[in-house]
N, C-alpha and C positions, 0 to 999 in steps of 0.2 A: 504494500500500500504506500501510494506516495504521499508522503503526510510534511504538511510545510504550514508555516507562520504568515496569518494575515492579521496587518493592520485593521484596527476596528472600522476609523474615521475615513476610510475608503469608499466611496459610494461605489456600490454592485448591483447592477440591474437584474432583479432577480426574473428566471422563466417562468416563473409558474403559472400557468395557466393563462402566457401566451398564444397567440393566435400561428400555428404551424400551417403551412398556407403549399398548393401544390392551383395549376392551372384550375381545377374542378373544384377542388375540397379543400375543408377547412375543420382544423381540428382543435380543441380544446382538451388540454392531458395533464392530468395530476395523476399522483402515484397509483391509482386504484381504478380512474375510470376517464374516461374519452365523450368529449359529445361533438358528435360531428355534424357539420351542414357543407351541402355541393350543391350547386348551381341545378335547377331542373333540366329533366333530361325531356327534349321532344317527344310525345309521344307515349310516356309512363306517365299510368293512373295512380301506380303505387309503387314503391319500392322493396327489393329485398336487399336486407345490407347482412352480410355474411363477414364475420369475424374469425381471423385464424384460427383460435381459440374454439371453435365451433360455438361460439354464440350467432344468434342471427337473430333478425326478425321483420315483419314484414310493416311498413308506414306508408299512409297515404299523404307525407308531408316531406321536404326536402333535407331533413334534420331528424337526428335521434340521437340517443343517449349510450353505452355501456359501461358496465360497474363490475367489481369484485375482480378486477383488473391484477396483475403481478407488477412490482414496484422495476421499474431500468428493464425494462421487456420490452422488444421489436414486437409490433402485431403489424400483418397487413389485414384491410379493409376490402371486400368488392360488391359495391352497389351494383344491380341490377335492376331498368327498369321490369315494372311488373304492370298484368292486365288486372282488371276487377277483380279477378277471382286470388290475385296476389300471386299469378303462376309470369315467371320468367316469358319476356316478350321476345325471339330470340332472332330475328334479326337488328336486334340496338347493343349496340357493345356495351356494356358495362363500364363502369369507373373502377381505377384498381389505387387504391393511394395505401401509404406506411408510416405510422409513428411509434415512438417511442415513448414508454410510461417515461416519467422523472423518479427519480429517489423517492423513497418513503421517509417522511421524518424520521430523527435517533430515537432507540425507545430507552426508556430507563435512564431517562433525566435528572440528575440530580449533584447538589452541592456536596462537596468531598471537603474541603475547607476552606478556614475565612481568617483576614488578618484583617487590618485597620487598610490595607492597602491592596489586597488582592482578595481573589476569590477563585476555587481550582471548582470546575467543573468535569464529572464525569458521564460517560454514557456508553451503549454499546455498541463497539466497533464495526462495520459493516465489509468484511471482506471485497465485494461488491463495488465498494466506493470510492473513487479514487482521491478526495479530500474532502475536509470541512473547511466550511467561513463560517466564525465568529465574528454577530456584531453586534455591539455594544450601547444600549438606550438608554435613556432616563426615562422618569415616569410618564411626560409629556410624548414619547415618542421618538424624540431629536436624538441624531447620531451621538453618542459621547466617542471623545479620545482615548485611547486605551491601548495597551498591549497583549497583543495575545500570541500565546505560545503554543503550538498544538502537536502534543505528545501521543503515546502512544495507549490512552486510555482515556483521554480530553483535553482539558488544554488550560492554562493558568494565565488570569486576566489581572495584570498588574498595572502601577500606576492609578489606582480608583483613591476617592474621597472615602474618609473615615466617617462614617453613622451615615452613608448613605446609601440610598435603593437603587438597585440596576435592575435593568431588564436586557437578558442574553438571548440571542436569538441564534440557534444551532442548526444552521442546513449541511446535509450534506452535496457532493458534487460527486458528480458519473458521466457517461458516455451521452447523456442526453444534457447535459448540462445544470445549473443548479435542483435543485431539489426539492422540496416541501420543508419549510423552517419548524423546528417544534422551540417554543419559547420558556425560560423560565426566570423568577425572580428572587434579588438575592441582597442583602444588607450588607455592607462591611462593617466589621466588627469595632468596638470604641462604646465609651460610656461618655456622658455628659447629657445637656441638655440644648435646644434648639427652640429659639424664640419667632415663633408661626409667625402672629400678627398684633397689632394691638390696635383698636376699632375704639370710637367714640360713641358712647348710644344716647337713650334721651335719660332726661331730669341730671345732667352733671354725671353720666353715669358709665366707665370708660370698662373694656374689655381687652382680655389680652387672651392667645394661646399660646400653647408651647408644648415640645415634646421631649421626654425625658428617655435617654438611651441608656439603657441599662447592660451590660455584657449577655452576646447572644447565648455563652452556655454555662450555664451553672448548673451545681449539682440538685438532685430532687431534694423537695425540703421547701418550708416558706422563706421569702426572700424577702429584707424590709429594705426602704429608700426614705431616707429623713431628706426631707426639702426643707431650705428656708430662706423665704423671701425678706425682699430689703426692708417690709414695713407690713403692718397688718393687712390686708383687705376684706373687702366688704363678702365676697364668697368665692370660694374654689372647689372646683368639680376637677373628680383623674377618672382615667377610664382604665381598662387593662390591670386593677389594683382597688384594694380595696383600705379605705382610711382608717389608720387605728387609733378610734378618739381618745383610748387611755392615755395614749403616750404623743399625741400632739396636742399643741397649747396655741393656739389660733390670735389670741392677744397678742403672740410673738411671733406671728407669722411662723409658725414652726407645724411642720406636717410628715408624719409619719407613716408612710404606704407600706404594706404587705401582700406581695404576692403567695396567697397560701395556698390557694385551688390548684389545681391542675391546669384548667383552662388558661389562668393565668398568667403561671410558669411558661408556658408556651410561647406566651409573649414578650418578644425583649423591647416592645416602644410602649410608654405609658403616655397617654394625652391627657394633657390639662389645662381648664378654662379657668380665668379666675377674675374674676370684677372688682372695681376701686371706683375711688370717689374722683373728682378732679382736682382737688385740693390734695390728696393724697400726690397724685401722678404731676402734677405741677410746681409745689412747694415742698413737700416733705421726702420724698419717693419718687427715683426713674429705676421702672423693671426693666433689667436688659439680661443679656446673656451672662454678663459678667457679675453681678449683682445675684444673681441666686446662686446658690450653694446647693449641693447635694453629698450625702454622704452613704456610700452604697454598704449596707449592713452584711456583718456573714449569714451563711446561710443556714436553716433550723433543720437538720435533718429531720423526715417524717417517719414516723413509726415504721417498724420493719414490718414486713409483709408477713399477713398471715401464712401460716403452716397449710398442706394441702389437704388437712385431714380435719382444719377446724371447721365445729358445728356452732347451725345457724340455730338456737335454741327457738325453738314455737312450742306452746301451750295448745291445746286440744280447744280450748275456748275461742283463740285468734282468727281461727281456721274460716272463713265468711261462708255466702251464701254457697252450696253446690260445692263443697268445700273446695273454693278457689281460695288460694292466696298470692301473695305479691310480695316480693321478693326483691328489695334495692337497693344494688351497690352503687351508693352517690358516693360523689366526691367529696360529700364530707368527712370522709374519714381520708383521707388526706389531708386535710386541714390540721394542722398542730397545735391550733389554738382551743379544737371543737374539747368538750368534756365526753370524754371515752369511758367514762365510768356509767353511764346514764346508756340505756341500750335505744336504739331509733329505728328505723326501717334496713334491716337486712343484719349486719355482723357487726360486733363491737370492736372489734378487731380493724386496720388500716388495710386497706384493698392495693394490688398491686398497682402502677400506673400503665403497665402495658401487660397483657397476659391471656389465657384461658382462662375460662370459670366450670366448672363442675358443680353442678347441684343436686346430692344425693335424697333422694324421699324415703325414709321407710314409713311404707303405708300403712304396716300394722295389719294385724286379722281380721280388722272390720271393715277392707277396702276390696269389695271383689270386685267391682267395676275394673278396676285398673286405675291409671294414671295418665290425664293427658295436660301436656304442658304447650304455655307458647312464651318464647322468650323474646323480650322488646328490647330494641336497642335504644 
């Protein structure tokens, strides 16, 4: 495989789903399917359009479609006009034309690792292919500048901004030219915060946003982020986190986020809105980037995972109508704060965050019916 380095900030005219053009016919070809139009033939009521592949079929219009096509495959095509009855008219010669599918998009897209300044992409190799382009967007779309390297399992895009969002755009290239891009989006790594916007609203009433980057991995466990601003305000909302009013003191502009959930954790950007007065933002207080402080807390390990053999305790009483019951492992038992002595809906015990579940019934001698379950996700 000839595998070679392209600059991102390159413009590349991609094929796909160019117009392939022959005297008669006109073809439209992505990895998987073709839709063709040719010129009317004198004299055909309807056409047969016969595909290498042994597909065919018969249209009373100058244009048709096929699908479930092989990706970088020669087909040839041959229209024949046809009478009413869709039988070959066999003094008109036929059109015979030839295209090729494009590449199929890389499958198994995904980020391999992330620094403050690069970001390595992997996916799977296509023997078939004779290279890829990488190219490199922001969130708007617009080409960004970048380096890329393309090795022999993906390819490492350096030069990028620290806490911010790319969008990679991975085609391959073959004997028909480029290929079908499959896209994917990716952070560079860095902690600190990012000051959105700050808007003016009514009654003296001023707005600001911002977003807080937190390191994309840390370990499972709740994770807290003390914020504090230059001066009280009037209210602040975060999203991706949840406020812990014991230990923030809002007089002092001081704010205390925990990521404890699951859902969470998942998340390395926290947003947050927060409103002042004008007096505050004019005399007392300028909120800027520089002026808030963050302090990123260590992380609270979450209880170890249940053993595979612990039981869900149920009483004979709990058991509902048609003896259904319901059965849930929420995410609060990943929470390190929740009180695990007090039992709630499903196991007291902390549930893994990625895993199997097994849920054993003994139904006892007074269950001849049997057992029918349905499991909700």
């Amino acid at each position: 495989m000839n595998i070679f380095a392209i600059i991102s900030s390159i413009f590349l005219l991609t094929l796909l789903g160019a117009q392939s053009t022959s005297a008669n016919v006109q073809a439209s070809v992505t990895s998987n399917s073709v839709a063709l139009k040719w010129s009317p033939i004198s004299g055909a009521v309807k056409y047969h359009v016969l595909l290498s592949d042994d597909q065919n079929t018969v249209v009373d219009r100058n244009e048709t479609q096929f699908g479930t096509l092989l990706p970088n495959t020669l087909y040839q095509v041959i229209i024949s006009a046809a009478d009413v009855n869709g039988t070959n008219i066999a003094n008109i010669l036929p059109l015979e034309y030839q295209f090729r599918t494009v590449a199929a998009p890389v499958s198994n897209l995904h980020i391999m690792d992330v620094t403050e300044s690069s970001i390595k992409l992997t996916w799977d190799m296509d023997n078939e292919t004779d290279s890829y382009q990488v190219m490199v967007k922001n969130d708007t779309g617009a080409d960004m500048s970048a380096t890329v390297v393309l090795g022999e399992e993906g390819a490492t895009i350096s030069g990028l901004h620290r806490m911010k969002f790319y969008n990679f755009d991975v085609t391959p290239v073959g004997s028909s030219g480029l290929g079908e891009s499959a896209t994917i989006r990716a952070r560079t790594d860095g902690s600190g915060i990012k000051l959105i916007a700050i808007w003016q609203g009514s009654q003296g009433i001023f707005g600001g946003a911002a977003k807080i980057f937190r390191p994309i991995t840390i370990p499972r466990g709740s994770y807290s982020i003390k914020v504090q601003l230059p001066c009280p305000v009037l209210a602040v909302k975060f999203w991706n986190a949840k406020l812990d009013k014991k230990n923030s003191v809002p007089a002092d502009a001081t704010y205390v986020l925990r990521q404890s959930k699951l859902w969470q954790r998942r998340k390395a950007e926290i947003g947050m809105n927060f409103y002042f007065t004008q007096e505050n933002e004019t005399t007392t207080c300028v909120i800027s980037e520089d002026n808030i402080s963050l302090e990123f807390g260590a992380v609270v390990e979450a209880p170890r995972d249940a053993s595979v053999n612990t039981a869900i305790p149920l009483k004979v009483e709990e058991w509902g109508i048609n003896g259904l019951v319901s059965v849930l492992l929420s995410e609060l038992y990943n929470d390190t704060n929740a009180d695990m002595t007090k039992p709630t809906n499903g196991t007291w015990n902390a549930k893994p965050e990625y895993g199997n579940y097994v849920i054993a019934v003994d139904s006892g001698a007074g269950c001849t019916g049997g057992l029918i379950y349905d499991v909700g996700l």
